[in-house]
C-alpha positions in Angstrom: -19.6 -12.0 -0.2 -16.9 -11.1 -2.4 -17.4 -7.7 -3.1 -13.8 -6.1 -2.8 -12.5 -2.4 -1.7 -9.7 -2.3 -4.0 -6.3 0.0 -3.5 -4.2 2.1 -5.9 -0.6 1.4 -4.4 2.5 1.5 -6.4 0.4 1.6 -9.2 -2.2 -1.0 -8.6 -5.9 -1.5 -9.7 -8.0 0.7 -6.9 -10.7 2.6 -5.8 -11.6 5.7 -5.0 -10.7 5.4 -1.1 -7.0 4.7 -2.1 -4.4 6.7 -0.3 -2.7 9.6 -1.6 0.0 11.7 -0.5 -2.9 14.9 0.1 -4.2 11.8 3.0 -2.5 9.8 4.1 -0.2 12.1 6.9 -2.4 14.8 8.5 -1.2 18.2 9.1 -0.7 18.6 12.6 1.6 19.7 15.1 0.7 16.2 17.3 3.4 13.7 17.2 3.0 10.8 14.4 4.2 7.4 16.0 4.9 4.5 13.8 6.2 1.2 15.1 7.6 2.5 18.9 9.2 5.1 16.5 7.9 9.3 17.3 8.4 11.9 14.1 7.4 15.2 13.4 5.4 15.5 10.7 6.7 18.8 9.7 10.0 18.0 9.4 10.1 14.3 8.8 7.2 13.7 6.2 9.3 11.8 3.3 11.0 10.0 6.4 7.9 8.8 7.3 6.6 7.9 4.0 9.9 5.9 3.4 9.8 4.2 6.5 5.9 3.1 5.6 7.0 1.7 2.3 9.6 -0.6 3.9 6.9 -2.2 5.8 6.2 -5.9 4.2 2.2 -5.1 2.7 0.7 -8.4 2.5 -2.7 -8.5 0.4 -5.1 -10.7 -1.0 -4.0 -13.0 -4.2 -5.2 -14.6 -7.3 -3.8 -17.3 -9.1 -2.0 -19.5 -6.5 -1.8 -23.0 -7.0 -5.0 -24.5 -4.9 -5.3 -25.0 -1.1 -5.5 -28.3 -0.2 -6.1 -30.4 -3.3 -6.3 -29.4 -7.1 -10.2 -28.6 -6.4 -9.0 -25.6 -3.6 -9.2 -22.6 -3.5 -6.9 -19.9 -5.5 -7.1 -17.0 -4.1 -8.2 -15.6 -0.8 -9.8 -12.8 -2.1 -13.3 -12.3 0.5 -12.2 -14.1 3.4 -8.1 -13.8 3.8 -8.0 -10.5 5.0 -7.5 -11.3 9.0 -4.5 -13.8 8.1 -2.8 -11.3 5.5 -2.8 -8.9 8.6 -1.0 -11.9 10.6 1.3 -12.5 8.2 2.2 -8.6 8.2 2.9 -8.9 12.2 5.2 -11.8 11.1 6.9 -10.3 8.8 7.8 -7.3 10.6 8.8 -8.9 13.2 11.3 -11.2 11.2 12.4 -8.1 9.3 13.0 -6.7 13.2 15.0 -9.5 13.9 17.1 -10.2 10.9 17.7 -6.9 9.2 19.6 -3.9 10.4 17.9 -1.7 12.6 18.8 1.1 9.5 17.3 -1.1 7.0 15.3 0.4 4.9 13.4 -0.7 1.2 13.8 0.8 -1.9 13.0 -0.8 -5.4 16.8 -1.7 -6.1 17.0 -4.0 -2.7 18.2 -7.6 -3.1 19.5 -8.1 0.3 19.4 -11.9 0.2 17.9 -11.8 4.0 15.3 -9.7 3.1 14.6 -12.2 0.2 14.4 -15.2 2.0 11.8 -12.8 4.8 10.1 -12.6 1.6 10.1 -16.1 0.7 8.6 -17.4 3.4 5.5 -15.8 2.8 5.0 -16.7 -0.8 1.9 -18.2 -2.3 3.5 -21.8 -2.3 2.6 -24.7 -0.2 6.7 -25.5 1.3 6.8 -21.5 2.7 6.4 -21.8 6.3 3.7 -18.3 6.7 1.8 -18.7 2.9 -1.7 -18.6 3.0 -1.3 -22.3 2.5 0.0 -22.9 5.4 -1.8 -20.8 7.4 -5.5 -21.9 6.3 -4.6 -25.3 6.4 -3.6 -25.0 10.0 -6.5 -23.2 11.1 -8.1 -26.3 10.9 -6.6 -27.1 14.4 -8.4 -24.3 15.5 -11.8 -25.3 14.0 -12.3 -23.1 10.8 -12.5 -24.7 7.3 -10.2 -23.6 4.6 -12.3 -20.2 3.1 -13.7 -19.7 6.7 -12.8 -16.4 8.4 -10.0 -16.1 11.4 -10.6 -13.6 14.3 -7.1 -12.2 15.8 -6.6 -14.4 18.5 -7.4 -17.2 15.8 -4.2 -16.4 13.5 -2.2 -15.6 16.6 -3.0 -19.5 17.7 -2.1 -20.1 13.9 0.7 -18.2 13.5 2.6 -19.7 17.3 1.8 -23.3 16.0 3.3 -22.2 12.5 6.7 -20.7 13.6 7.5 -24.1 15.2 8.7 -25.3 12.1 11.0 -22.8 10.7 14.1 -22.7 13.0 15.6 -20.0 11.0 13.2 -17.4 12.1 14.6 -17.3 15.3 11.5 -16.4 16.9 8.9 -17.7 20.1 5.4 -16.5 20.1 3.4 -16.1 22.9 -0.2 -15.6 22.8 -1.6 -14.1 25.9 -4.7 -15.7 27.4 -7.3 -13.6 29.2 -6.5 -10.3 29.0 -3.9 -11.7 30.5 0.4 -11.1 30.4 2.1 -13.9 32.5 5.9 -13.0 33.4 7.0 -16.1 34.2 5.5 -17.8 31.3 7.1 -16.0 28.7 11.1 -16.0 30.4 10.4 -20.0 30.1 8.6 -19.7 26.7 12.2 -17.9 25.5 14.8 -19.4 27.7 13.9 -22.7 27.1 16.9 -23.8 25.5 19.5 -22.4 27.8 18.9 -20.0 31.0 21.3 -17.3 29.8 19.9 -16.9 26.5 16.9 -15.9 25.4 14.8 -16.2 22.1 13.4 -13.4 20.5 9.6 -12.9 21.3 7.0 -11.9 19.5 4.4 -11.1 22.1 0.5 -11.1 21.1 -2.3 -9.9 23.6 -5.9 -10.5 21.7 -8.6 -7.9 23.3 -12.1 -6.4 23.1 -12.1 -3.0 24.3 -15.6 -2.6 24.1 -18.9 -4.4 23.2 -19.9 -2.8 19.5 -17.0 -0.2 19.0 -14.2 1.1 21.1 -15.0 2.2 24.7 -13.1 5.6 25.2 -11.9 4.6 28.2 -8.9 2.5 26.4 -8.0 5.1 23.6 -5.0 6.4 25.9 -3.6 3.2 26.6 -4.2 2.0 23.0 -2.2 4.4 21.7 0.5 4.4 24.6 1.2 1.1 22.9 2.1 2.5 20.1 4.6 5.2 21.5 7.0 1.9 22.6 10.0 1.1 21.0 8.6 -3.0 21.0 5.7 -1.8 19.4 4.7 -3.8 16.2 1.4 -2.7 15.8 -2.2 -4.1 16.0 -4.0 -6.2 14.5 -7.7 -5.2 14.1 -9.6 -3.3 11.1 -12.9 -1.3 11.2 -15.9 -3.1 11.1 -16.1 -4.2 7.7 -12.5 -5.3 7.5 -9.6 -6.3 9.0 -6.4 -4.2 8.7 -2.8 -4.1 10.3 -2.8 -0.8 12.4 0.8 0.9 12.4 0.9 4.0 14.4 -1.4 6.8 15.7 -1.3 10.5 15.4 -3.8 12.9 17.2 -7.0 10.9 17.4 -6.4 9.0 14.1 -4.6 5.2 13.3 -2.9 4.7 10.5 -2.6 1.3 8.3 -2.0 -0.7 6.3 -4.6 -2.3 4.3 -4.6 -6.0 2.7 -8.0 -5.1 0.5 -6.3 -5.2 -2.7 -6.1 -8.5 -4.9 -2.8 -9.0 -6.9 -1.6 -11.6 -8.7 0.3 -14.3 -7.0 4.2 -14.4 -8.1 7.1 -15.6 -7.0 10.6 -13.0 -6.1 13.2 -15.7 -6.5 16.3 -13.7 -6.9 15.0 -10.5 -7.7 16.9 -10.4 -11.2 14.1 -9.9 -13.6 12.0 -7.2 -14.4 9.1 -9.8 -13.4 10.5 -10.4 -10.5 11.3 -7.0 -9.6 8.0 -5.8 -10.1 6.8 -8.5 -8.1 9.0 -7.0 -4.9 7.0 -4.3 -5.3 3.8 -5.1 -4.8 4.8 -6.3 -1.2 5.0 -2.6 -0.4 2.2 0.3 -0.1 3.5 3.7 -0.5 0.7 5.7 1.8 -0.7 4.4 4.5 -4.3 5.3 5.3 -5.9 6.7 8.7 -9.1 6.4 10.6 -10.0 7.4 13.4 -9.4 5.4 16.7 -13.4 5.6 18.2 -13.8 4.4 14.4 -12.0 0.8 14.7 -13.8 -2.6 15.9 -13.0 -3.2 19.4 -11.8 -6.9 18.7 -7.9 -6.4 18.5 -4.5 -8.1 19.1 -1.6 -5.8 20.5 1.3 -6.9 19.1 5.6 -6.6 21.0 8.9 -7.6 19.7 11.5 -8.4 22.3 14.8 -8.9 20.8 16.4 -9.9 24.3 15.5 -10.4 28.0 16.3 -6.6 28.6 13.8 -5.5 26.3 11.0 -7.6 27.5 11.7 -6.6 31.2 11.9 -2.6 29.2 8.5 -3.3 27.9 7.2 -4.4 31.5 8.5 -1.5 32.9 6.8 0.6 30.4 3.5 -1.3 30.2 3.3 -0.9 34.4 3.9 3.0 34.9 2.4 3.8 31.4 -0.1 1.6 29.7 -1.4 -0.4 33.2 -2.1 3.3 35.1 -4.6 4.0 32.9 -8.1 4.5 34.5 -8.9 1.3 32.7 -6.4 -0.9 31.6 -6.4 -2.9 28.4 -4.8 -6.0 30.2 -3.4 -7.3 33.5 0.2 -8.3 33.9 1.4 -11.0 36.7 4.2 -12.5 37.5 3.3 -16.3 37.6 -0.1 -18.2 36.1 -2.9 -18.5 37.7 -3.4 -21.4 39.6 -6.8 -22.2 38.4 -5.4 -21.8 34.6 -3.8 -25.4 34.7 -0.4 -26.2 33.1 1.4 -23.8 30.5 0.8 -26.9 27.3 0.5 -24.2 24.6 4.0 -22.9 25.5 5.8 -26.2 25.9 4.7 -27.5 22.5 7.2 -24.2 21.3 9.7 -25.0 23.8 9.7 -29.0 22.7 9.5 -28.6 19.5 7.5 -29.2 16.5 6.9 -33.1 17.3 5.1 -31.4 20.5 2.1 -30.4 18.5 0.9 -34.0 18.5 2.0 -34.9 21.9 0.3 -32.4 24.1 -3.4 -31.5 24.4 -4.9 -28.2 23.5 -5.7 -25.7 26.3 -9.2 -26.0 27.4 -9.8 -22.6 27.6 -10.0 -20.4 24.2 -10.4 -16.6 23.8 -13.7 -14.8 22.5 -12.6 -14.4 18.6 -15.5 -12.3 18.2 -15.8 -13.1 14.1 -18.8 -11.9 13.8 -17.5 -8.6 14.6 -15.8 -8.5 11.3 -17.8 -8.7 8.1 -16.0 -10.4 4.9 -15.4 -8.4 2.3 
């Protein structure tokens, strides 16, 4: 159950699958998309490289002081991998919001936003996204602590989760169905005032196929990619989860969170300790497999800094992504009427006290776990 495909990453225990600069950029002439970002390969490979490494890499951890009480668990090596992948969508999308859009990592960064990103997703019970807080509150969602999470599971996690930390500056919507409601989301991230608007992280959980990916969706899949809002996927290959960053030719690439390190803390980034502890939150290579290779269960993941950008993405999503033979999702403008009240996106607009006053929504998404097998 445990049994562990390890990575060699900035120096790190690994295997023999690890990345390396002979694999993890093809040669090819196609352009590489990474984030809503094109390159050329050719010309931009160190670019490309660079901008991989600034990518927050969260992986599995040993040590941590226990989930729960002193008899939890300490490490989620085996069954953490779907909520590291979560937590990578997070990230990014904090470092989206907060940072410079020129912002890049390099080994001698101690921005102290970057740090306090960072922070937040530390193995200690008061950060707001550590594996603490996100097994604990999977429990609203029916798994046990050590129990595996599908994607729509830590998407349902990680909505309930940002309630708490007004700093992050950040809705999440969670799309039900296959489903993108318009008018949902502008009240989801308007709540507050009508003339502003909170950035959004948007989340539409999918299964583009029964056992592995129908071909039919490869063109829109990675159209999603090739947006500027794009923030990846969340999905993996059938025997695990990983956060999928780009596409080029026929082939994702991604990140992998299959690598156990030992859980430290960053603090100010002034020790050699410390510093060496920044670095393991980043992967130099990313890895590639090919798209008809991935599991079909899968979250799409947008950022929307501001109300332009979300109508931007609509735009795009209708004359790109939606004219597809097949699409991956529907868009409307309002809710369906038989879908009930919107109570999943008035417990963000309320507030955190609004997770105990409002009921859950009745209807839940196919998490399709057993897609995924536990490493």
């Amino acid at each position: 159950m445990e049994a562990l495909l390890e990575m060699a990453c900035l120096g790190l225990e690994g295997a023999t699958d690890s990345p390396s600069p002979n694999t993890d950029i093809p040669h090819s002439s196609d352009p590489l998309w990474l984030l809503g970002r094109r390159y050329t390969i050719s010309q931009e490979l160190e670019k490309i490289r660079r901008d991989v490494t600034s990518i927050i890499w969260l992986t599995y951890r040993k040590g941590f002081i226990p989930i729960g009480d002193e008899d939890g668990l300490t490490s989620d090596r085996g069954w953490g991998c779907m909520l590291r992948c979560g937590q990578m969508v997070l990230a990014q999308a904090l470092v989206k919001v907060h940072m410079a859009a020129s912002w890049i990592w390099t080994p001698e960064t101690r921005d102290p936003i970057y740090l306090k990103i960072l922070h937040k997703f530390e193995e200690r019970k008061q950060s707001p996204y550590s594996i603490h807080q996100i097994a604990l509150m999977g429990a609203s969602e029916g798994k046990e602590v050590g129990q595996w999470f599908g994607p729509n599971t830590v998407a349902q996690v990680l909505k309930k989760l940002v309630v708490y930390d007004n700093w992050s500056s950040l809705s999440i919507h969670v799309a039900l169905d296959n489903t993108v409601v318009k008018d949902d989301i502008r009240k989801l991230c308007t709540a507050n005032h009508i003339d502003e608007w909170k950035p959004l992280l948007l989340i539409i959980p999918l299964r583009l196929g029964l056992n592995e990916i129908n071909p039919i969706y490869v063109n829109g899949l990675k159209l999603c990619f090739q947006l500027p809002q794009s923030l990846g996927v969340i999905g993996g290959k059938p025997n695990q989860a990983l956060y999928l960053i780009g596409c080029v030719g026929e082939e994702i690439l991604y990140l992998d969170p299959h690598t156990t390190q030992k859980a430290g803390y960053i603090e100010n980034k002034l020790t050699s300790d410390q510093r060496d502890i920044d670095a393991t939150y980043h992967c130099k290579f990313a890895s590639r497999i090919p798209i008809l290779a991935m599991d079909p269960s899968v979250a799409v993941c947008f950022l929307c800094h501001t109300k332009s950008e979300f109508d931007d993405l609509c735009l795009n999503l209708e004359s790109g992504v939606m004219k597809e033979g097949q699409p991956l999702f529907e868009m409307c403008e309002e809710r369906p009427l038989h879908w009930g009240p919107n109570n999943g996106d008035l417990e963000q607009q309320l507030g955190a006290k609004a997770l105990n006053d409002f009921d859950e929504l009745d209807r839940q998404f196919d998490d399709s776990d057993e897609e995924f097998e536990i490493l």
